[in-house]
C-alpha positions in Angstrom: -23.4 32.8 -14.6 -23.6 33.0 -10.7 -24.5 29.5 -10.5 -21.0 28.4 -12.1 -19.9 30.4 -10.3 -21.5 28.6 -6.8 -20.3 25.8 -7.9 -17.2 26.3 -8.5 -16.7 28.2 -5.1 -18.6 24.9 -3.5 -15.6 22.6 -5.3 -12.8 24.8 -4.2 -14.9 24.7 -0.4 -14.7 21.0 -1.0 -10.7 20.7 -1.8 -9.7 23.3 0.8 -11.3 20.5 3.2 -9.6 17.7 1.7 -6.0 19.4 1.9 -7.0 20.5 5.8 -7.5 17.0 6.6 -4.5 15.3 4.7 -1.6 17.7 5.3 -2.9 19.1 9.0 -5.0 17.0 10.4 -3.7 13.6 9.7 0.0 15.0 10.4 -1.3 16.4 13.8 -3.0 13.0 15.1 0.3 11.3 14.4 2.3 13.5 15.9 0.4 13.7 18.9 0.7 9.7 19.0 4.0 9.9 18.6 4.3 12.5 21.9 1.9 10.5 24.0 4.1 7.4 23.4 7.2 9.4 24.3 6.3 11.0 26.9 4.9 7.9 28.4 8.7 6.5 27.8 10.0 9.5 29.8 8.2 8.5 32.5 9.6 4.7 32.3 12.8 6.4 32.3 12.5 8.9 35.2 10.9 6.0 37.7 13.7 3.3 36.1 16.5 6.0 36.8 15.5 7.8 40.2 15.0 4.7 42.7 16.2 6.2 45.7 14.1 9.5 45.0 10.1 9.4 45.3 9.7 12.7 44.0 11.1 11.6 40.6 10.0 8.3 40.9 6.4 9.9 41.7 6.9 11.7 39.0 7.6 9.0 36.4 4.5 7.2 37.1 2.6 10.0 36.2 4.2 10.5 32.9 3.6 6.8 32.4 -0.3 7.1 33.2 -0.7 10.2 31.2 1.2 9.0 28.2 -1.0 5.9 28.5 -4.5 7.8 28.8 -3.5 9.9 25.5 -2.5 6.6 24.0 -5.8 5.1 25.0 -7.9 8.0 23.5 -6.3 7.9 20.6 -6.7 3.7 20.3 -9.9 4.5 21.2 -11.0 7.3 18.4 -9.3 4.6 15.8 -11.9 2.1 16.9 -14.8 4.1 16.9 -13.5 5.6 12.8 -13.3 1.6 12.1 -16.5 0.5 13.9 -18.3 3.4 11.5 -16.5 2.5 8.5 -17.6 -1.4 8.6 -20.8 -0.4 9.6 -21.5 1.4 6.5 -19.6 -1.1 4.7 -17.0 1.0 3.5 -14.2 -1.3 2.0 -10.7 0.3 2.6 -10.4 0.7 -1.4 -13.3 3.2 -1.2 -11.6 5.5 1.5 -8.2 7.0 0.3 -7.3 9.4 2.8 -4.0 10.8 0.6 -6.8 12.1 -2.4 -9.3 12.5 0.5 -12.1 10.5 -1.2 -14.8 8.3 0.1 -17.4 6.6 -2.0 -20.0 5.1 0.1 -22.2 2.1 -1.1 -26.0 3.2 -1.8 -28.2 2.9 1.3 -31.6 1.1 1.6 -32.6 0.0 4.8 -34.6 -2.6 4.9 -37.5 -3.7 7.5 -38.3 -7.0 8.6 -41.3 -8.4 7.1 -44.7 -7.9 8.9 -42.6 -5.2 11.3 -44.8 -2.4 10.2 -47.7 -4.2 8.9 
């Protein structure tokens, strides 16, 4: 009986980490895209709009380089999800990040012959 019981508690485990990663965390990273791109805007704004003040204009560049470093690490963390995913030749039928499944492809790596021998 306590080993249904284990399991079950191990499925429910495995869905509460499903729903964290489609309804928060997936909402989260495109939100914070979405304020890394305005905030980078702002900053076109504030130098575009202030060009007789340096202190604004100073200002606006930093906005502008900030917004484009949080664009960049987010770019950047894309890549690196993609580069893994064709590396273990996951197709993007496999991953379905709305039912938070992934079926990976059995693994057998293979040697070159006469590499260990």
């Amino acid at each position: 009986m306590s080993l249904i019981n284990v399991a079950y508690a191990g499925e429910s485990l495995d869905q509460f980490i499903k729903n964290v990663d489609k309804l928060i965390i997936n909402p989260l990273i495109i939100l914070l895209f979405g304020l890394a791109t305005a905030y980078f805007f702002w900053g076109v704004f504030k130098l575009i709009s202030n060009t007789d003040n340096e202190k604004a204009r100073s200002d606006g560049k930093k906005h502008m380089l900030f917004g484009i470093v949080g664009i960049t690490i987010m770019l950047a963390v894309w890549t690196i999800l993609g580069i893994i995913t064709n590396t273990l030749n996951i197709s993007s039928g496999e991953i379905n990040p709305q039912q938070g499944t992934v079926h990976l492809n059995d693994y057998t790596p293979s040697t070159p012959s006469g590499f260990l021998h």
